[in-house]
Backbone as a ProteinNet text record, in pm:
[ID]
protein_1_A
[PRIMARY]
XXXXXXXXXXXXXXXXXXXXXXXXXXXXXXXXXXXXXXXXXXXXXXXXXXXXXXXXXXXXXXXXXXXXXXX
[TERTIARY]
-5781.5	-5771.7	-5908.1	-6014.3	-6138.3	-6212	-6122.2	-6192.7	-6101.9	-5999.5	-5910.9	-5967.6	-6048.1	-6083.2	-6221.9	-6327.4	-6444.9	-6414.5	-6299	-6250.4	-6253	-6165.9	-6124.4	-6212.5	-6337.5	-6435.6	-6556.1	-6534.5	-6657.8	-6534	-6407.3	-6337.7	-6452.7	-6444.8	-6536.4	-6386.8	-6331.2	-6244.3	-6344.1	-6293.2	-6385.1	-6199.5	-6183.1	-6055.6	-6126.1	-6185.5	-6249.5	-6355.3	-6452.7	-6560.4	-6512.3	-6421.2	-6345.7	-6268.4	-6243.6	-6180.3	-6281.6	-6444	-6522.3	-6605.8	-6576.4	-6600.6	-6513.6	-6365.5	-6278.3	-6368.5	-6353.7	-6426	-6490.7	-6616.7	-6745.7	-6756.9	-6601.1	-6600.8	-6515.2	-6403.6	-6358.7	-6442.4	-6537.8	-6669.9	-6700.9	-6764.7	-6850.7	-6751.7	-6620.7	-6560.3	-6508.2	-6493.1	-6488.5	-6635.3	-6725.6	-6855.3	-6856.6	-6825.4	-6809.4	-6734.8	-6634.5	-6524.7	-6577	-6625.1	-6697.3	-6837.4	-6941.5	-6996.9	-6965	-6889.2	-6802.1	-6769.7	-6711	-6609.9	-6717.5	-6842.7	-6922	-7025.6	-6987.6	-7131.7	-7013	-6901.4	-6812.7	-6733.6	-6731.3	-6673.7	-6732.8	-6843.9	-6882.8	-6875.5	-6832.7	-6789.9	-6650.3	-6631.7	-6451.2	-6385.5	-6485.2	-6454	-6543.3	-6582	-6687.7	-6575.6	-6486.8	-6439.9	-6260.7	-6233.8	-6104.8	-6146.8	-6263.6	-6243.1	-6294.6	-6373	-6376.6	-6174.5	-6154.4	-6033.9	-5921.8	-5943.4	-5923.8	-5953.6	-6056.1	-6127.6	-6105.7	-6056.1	-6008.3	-5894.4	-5790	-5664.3	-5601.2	-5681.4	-5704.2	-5764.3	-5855.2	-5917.8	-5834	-5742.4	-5658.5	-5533.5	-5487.9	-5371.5	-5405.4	-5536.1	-5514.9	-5565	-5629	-5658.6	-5545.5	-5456.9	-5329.2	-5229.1	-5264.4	-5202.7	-5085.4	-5137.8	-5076.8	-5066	-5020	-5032.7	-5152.5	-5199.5	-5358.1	-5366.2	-5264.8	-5273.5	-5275.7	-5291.5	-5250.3	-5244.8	-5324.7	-5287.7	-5433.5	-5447.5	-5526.8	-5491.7	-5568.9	-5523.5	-5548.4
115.4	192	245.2	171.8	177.5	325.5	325	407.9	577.7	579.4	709.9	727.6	641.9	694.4	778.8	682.3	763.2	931.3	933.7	1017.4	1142	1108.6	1189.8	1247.1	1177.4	1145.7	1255.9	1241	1336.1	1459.2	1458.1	1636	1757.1	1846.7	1978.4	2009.9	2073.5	2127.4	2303.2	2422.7	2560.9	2657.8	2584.8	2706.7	2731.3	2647.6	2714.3	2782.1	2778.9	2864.1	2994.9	3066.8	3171.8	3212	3169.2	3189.5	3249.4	3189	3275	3365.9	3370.6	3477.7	3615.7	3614.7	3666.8	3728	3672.8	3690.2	3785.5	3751.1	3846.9	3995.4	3967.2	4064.6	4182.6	4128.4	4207.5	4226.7	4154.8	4228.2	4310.8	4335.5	4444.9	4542	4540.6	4681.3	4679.3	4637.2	4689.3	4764.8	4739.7	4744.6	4917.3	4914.7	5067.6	5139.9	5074.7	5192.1	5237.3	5166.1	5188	5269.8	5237.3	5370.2	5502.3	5493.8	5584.7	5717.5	5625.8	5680.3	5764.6	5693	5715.4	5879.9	5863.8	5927.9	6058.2	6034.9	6174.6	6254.2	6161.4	6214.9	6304.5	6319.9	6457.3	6586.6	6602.3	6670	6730.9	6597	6613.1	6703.2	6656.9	6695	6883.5	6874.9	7002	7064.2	7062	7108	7192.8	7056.3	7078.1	7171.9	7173	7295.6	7403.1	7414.1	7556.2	7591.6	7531.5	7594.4	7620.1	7522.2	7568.4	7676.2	7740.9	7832.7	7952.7	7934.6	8087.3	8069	7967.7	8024.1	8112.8	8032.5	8104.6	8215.9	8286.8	8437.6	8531.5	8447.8	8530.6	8593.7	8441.1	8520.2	8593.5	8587.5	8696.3	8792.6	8803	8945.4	9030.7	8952.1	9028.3	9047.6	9035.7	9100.2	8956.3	8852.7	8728.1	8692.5	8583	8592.8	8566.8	8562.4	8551.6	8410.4	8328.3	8181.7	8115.3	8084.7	8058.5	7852	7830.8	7681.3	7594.3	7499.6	7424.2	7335.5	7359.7	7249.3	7147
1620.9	1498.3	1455.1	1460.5	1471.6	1490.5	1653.2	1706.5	1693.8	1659.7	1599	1487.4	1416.1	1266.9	1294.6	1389.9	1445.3	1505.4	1543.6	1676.2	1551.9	1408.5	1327.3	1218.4	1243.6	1134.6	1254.1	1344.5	1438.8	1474.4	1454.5	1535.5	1457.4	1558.3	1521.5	1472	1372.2	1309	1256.1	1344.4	1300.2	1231.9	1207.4	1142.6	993.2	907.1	804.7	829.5	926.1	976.7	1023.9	1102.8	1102.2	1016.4	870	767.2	690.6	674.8	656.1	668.2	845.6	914.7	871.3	882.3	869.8	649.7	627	462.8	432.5	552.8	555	614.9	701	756.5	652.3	598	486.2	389.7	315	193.3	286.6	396.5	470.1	489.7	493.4	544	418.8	272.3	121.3	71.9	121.7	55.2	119.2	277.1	305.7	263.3	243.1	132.3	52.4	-20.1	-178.1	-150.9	-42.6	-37.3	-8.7	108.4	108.4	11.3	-60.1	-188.5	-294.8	-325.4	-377	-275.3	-187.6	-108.1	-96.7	-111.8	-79.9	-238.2	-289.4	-437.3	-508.8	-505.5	-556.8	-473.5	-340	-253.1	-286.8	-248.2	-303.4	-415.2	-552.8	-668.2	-693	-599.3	-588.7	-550.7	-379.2	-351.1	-464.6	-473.6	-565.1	-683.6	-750.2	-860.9	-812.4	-710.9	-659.5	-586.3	-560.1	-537.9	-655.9	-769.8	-870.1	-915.3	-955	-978.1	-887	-782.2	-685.4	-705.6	-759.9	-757.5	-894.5	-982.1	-1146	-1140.9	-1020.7	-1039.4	-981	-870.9	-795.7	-846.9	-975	-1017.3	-1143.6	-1211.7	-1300.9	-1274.3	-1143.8	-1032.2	-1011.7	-945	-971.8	-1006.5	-1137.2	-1241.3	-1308.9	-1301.8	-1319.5	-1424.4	-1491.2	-1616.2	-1666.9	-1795.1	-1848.5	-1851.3	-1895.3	-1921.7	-1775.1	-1672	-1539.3	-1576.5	-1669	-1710.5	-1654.5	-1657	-1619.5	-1461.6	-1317.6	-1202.9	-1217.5
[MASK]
+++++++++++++++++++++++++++++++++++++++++++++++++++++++++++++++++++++++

């Protein structure tokens, strides 16, 4: 009995060590999202009101209504 308790008292047990592997690896691929998100959003938001802005010149170019509304 002795010696099953030594046996249980020295097992290398790594399933929590790959649990925080697995951890580190999800913060690092959240942390890129989030730059990401940050490093492209003013792109993004650049892009969408210029196309705003040509679809509102286009329709009261021709001959559309004056109010065309807000995108």
């Amino acid at each position: 009995m002795l010696e099953y308790m030594k046996r249980l008292v020295n097992r290398k047990d790594e399933k929590g060590a790959s649990a925080v592997e697995y951890g580190l690896l999800v913060a690092a691929i959240a942390a890129v999202i989030v730059v990401a998100v940050f490093a492209l959003g003013g792109f993004v938001k650049g892009t969408f009101e210029n196309t705003c802005t040509g679809i509102t010149t286009e329709a009261t170019t021709a001959g559309g209504a004056a109010n065309v509304g807000d995108c």
